[in-house]
N, C-alpha and C positions, 0 to 999 in steps of 0.2 A: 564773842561774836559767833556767830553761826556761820555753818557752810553751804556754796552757795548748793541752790538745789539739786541738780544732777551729779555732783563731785560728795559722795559718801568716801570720810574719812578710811571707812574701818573697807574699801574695797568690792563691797555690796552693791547686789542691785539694787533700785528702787524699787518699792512695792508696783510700779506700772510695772516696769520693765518685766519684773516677774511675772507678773499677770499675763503679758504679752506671749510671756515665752511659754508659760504652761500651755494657753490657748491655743497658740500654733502647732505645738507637739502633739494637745491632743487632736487638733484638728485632721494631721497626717497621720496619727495613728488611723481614725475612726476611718478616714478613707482608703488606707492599707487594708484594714480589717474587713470592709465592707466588698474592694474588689476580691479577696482571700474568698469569702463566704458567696460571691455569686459566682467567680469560676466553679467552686468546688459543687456548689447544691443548684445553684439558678441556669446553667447555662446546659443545654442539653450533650451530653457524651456522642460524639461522631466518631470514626474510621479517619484517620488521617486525609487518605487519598478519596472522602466522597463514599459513594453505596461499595465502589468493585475495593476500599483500602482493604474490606476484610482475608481479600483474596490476595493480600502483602503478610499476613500478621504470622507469625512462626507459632502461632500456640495454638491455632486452625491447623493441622498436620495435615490432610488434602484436600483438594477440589471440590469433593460429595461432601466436605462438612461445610467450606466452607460455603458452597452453593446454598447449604442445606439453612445455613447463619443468614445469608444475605434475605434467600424467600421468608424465614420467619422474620425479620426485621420488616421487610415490603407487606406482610401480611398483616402485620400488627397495624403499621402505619395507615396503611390503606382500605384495613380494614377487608381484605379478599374472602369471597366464599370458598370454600373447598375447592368447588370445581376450578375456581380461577387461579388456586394455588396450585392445582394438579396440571393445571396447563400452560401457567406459568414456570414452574418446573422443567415442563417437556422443553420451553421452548430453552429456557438454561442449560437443560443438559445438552440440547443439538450445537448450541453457540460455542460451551465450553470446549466440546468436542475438536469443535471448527477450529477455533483458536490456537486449542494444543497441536493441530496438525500443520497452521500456521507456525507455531514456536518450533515446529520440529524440525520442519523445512529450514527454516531462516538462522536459527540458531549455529550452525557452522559457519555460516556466511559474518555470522555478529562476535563471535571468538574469534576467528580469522585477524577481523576488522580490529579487535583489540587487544588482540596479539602483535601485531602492527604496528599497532599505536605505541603501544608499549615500547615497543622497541625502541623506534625513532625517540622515544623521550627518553630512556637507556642511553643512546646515545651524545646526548647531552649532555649529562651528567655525568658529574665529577665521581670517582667512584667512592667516595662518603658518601656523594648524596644518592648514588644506585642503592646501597644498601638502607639507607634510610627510608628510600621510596620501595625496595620492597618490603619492608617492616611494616612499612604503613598499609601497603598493597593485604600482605599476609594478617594485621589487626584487622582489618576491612573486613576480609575473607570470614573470620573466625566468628563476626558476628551475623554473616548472611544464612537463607535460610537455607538446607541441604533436603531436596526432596527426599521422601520416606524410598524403600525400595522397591515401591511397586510402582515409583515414577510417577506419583502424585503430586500438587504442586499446591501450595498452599492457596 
């Protein structure tokens, strides 16, 4: 007697079943592979945060480069004449100006505030987790960016 057709003695798939299952693997490979190759080559490279991320990135060391990043990115893009790069410049450099006199004002007001904070959540905690939380506080630290010394700001 024979066995019936789906119950293979020797614990084997059937030739479908295998068929089934190469098909389906390569099927997930080839669309694994396919999102791998449009992240990497199809999809265009941005700045995390938009046009101003450049002005986050630690490997811009200050303001004049990376101003200087952002206008050739806008100019490429938009394809600017000279004169519109030159003026759009101008008007970058009066803004960034603005702004850092903004961070300079505000910035005691914003350490204050999370010096504060800190605290009252200090307070909370068990002091396992005080030291836990500044470890994590001091990890944090170690990877933010440290303006250059002439107070440049990425």
């Amino acid at each position: 007697m024979t066995a019936p057709r789906g119950d293979r003695p020797d614990g084997a798939f059937s030739p479908r079943a295998m068929a089934a299952v190469v098909v389906a693997v390569t099927l997930i490979a080839g669309i694994l592979v396919g999102i791998g190759l449009d992240r990497a080559f199809f999809r265009p490279r941005r700045p995390p945060f938009g046009a101003f991320g450049v002005m986050r990135n630690p490997v811009r060391p200050n303001a004049d480069s990376a101003r200087a990043h952002m206008l050739a990115g806008l100019a490429r893009q938009l394809r600017l004449t000279p004169d519109q790069e030159a003026r759009i410049d101008t008007i970058m450099m009066r803004r960034m100006a603005m702004l850092d006199s903004i961070r300079k004002a505000t910035s005691p007001q914003v350490r204050a505030l999370i010096g504060a904070t800190r605290a009252q959540i200090d307070s909370v905690l068990t002091p396992e987790q005080r030291d836990k939380f500044r470890s994590l506080r001091q990890h944090r630290r170690g990877r933010r960016f440290r303006p250059d010394s002439a107070g440049g700001r990425p």
